[in-house]
MARTOR-950090 format. One line per 8 residues: their letters; for each residue x, y, z of C-alpha. Coordinates in steps of 0.1 Angstrom, whole numbers, plus 2048, in hexadecimal, padded with zeros to 3 digits. Layout:
<atoms>
A> X:Y:Z ~ ...
</atoms>
This chain:
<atoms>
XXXXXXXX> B96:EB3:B1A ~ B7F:E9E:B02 ~ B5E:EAC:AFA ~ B3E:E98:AFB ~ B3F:E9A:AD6 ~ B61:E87:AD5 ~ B59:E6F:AF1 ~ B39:E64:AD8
XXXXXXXX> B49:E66:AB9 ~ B65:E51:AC9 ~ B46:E33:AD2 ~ B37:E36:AB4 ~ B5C:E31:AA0 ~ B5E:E11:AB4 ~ B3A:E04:AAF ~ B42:E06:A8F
XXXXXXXX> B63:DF5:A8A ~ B55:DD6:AA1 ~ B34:DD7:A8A ~ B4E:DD2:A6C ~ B62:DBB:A7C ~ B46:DA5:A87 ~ B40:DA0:A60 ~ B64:D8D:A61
XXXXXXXX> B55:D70:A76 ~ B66:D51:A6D ~ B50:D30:A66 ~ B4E:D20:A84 ~ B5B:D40:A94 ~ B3D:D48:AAE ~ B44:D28:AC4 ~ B6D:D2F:AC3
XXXXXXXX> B76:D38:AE9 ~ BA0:D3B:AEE ~ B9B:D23:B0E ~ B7E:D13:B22 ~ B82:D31:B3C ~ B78:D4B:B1F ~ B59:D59:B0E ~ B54:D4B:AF0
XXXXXXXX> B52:D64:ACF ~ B2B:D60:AD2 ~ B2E:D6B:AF8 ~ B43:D86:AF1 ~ B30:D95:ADB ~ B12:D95:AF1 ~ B28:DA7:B0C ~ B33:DC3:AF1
XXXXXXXX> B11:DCB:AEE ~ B0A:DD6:B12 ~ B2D:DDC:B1C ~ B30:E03:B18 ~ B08:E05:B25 ~ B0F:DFA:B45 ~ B27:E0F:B53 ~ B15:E2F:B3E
XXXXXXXX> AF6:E29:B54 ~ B07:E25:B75 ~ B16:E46:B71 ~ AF6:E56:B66 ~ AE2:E40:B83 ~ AFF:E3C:B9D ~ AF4:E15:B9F ~ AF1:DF5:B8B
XXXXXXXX> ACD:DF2:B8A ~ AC8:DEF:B64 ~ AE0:DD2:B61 ~ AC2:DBC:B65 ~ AB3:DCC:B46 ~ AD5:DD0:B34 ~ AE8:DAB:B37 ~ AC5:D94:B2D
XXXXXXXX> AC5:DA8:B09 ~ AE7:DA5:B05 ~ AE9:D7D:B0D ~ ACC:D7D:AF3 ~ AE0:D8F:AD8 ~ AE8:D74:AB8 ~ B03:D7A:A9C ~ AE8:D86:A8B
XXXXXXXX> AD7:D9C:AA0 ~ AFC:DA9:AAB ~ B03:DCC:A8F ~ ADD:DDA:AA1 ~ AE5:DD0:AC5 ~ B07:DE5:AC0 ~ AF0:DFF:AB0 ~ AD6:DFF:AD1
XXXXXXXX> AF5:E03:AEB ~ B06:E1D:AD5 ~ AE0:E34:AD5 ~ AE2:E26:AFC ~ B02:E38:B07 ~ AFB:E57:AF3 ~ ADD:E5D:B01 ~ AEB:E56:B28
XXXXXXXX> B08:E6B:B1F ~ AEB:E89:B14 ~ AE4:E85:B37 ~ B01:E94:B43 ~ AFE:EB3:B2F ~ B00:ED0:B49 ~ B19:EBF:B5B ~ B3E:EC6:B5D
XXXXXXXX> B52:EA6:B51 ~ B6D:EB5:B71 ~ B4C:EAC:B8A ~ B58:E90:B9F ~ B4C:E6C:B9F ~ B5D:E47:BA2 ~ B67:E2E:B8C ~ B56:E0D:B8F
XXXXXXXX> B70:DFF:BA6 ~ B6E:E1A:BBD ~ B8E:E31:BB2 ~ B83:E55:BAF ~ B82:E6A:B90 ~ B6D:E83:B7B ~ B4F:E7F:B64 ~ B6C:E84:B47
XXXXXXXX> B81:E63:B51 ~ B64:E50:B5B ~ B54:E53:B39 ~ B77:E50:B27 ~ B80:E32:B3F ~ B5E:E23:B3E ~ B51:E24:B1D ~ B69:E2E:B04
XXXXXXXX> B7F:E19:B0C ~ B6A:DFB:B14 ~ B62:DFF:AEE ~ B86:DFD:AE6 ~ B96:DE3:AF8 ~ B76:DC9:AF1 ~ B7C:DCF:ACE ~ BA0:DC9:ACF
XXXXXXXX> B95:DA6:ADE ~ B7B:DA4:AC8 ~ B95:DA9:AB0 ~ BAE:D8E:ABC ~ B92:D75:AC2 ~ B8D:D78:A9D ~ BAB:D74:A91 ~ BB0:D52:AA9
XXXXXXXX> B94:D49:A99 ~ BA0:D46:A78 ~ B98:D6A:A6B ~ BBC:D6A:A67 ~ BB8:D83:A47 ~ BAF:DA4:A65 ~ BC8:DBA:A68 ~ BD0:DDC:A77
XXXXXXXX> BB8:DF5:A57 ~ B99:DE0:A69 ~ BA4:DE2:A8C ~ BA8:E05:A91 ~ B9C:E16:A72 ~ B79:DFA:A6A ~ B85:DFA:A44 ~ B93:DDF:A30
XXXXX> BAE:DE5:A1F ~ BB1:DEC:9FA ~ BB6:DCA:9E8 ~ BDB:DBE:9E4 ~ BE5:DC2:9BC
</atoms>
């Protein structure tokens, strides 16, 4: 079973690799959407920053309610203001998560969707991986972009890799 520890450790790891790859924007790159139905980059990146929040204070709340705080700052986030607003949601979810402390991660609860599981998946489902597969498309979106240069060191590690000789 992960620990609380890992579960943060494991947010904070992908904070971190989308606040470096964010630095790999493209000229041009924050209007590129890969079709009219899509978010564009700029879009996307105002998601990320609210996107593991959400779901961390339904479980601790059991509703929605501070969606209508949460999505406005997001929409407001720039490319600039972007490495912070990761920053805020990362201190956001750790300090939800510290909420849970005293409770057993078996202790039953529901996915979003309504499928039931424990405090454990919902948290792995919810919020770790949220931070995963948005970066991935964060990840793809830059490199469709023209960031062609990304590859897997930035992806999953968030290093560059050594220069070629």
């Amino acid at each position: 079973m992960i620990t609380t520890e890992q579960l943060l450790e494991g947010c904070a790891h992908e904070t971190r690799i989308i606040q470096l790859l964010a630095t790999k924007m493209p000229a041009g790159g924050l209007d590129y959407r890969p079709t009219p139905g899509q978010r564009s980059m700029l879009e996307l990146m105002q998601y990320m920053t609210y996107m593991a929040a959400l779901p961390a204070a339904r479980e601790i709340d059991g509703d929605w309610g501070r969606r209508e705080q949460l999505v406005p700052a997001g929409e407001a986030v720039t490319a600039a203001s972007f490495h912070q607003a990761m920053d805020a949601q990362l201190d956001f979810v750790r300090a939800e998560v510290a909420k849970t402390d005293g409770r057993d991660f078996a202790d039953g609860t529901t996915l979003p969707w309504g499928t039931p599981c424990t405090l454990g998946e919902f948290l792995v489902h919810c919020i770790l991986k949220t931070y995963a597969v948005y970066k991935m498309q964060f990840f793809l979106y830059l490199k469709s972009a023209g960031a062609t240069e990304l590859g897997s060191m930035q992806c999953w590690a968030g290093i560059d890799p050594p220069p070629q000789p």
